[in-house]
Every structure is written in C-alpha cells, then in structure tokens.
C-alpha positions as CSV (number, residue, x, y, z in Angstrom):
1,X,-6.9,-27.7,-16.9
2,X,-6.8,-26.6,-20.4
3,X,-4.2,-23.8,-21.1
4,X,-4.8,-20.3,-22.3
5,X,-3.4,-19.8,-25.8
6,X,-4.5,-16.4,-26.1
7,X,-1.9,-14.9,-23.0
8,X,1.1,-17.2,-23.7
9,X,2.7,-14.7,-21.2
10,X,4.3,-16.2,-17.7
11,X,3.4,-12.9,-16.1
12,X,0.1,-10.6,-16.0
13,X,0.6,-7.3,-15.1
14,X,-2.6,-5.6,-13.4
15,X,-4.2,-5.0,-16.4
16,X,-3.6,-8.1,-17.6
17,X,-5.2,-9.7,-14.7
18,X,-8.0,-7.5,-14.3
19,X,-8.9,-8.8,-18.3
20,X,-8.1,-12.8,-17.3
21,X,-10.2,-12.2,-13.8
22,X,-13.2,-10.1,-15.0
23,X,-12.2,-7.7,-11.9
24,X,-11.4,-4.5,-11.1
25,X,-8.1,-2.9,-10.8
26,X,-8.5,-2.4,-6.9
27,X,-9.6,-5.9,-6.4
28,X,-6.5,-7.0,-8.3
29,X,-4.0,-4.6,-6.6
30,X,-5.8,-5.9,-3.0
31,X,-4.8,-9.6,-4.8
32,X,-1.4,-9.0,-5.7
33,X,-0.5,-6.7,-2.8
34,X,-1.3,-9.6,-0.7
35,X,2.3,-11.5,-0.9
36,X,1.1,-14.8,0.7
37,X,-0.7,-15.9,-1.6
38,X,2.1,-17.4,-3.4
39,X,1.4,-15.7,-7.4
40,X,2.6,-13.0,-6.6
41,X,6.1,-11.6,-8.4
42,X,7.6,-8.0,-7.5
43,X,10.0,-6.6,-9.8
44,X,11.5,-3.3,-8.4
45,X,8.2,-1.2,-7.4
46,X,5.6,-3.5,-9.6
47,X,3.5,-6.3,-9.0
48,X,2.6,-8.8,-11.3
49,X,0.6,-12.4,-11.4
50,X,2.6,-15.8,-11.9
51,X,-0.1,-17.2,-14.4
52,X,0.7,-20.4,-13.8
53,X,0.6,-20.2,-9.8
54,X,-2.5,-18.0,-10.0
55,X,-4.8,-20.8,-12.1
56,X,-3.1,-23.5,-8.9
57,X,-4.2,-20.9,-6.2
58,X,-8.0,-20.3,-8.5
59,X,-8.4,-23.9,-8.7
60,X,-7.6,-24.6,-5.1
61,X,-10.3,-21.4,-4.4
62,X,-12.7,-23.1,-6.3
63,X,-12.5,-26.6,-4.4
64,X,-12.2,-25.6,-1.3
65,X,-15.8,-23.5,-1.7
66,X,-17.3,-26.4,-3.1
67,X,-16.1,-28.6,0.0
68,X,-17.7,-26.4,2.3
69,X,-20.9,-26.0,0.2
70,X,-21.4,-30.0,0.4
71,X,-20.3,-29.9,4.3
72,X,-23.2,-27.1,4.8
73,X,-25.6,-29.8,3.0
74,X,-24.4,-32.7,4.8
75,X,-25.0,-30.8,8.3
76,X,-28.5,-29.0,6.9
77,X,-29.9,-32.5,5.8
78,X,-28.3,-34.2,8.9
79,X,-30.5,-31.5,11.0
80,X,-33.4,-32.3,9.1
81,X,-33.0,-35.5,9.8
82,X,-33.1,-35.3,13.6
C-alpha cells in the first residue's frame, strides 16, 4: 500500500479523519469511540486515529467484503446450478 505523503502525521484527530475518510464527524466519533477496533489512541479526554493501524484495519474491511461478495457468487451460481 502506497503511503500518504500529504498527512505525514502518526495521528488524525477527528477532523483529520473525517478529511482522509470522506465521512462525517459522527461517523468518525461512532469509529473512534469504538475502542476495539484497535486504531484507536486516547489522550486525556480526546480520541484520535493511529494512521498506520487504521489503513491495516481499512484494508482488512476491504478484503473481508470482497470474500463474502465471491462466497455469495459461489452459492448463487452453485443454486443455479442445481
């Protein structure tokens, strides 16, 4: 994955993210406010976006919907088959 020269920053605030998501700022809260997801940093009462974790856990998003889109065409076309 080719890095972004542009944010040389480690950490996006919510602004930040909103920008490098092309989302909202209560979509990014929901994001960061959910801890598990393992991009998240706190400092005191802020939240902020690893960079570097957050393109693992995108990229890991993105495979794992295009795994199930080919299962969903593997069982449609078996069905058809039948």
């Amino acid at each position: 994955m080719e890095e972004n020269t542009t944010n040389p920053k480690a950490l996006l605030n919510v602004k930040e993210l909103c920008t490098y998501l092309g989302i909202g700022q209560t979509k990014a809260r929901e994001l960061l406010t959910d801890l598990a997801n393992g991009f998240t940093v706190r400092i005191g009462n802020r939240l902020y976006a690893y960079k570097a974790k957050l393109d693992k856990w995108l990229m890991n998003r993105i495979l794992q919907s295009i795994w199930q889109l080919r299962q969903q065409r593997f069982f449609r076309n078996c069905a058809k088959k039948q």
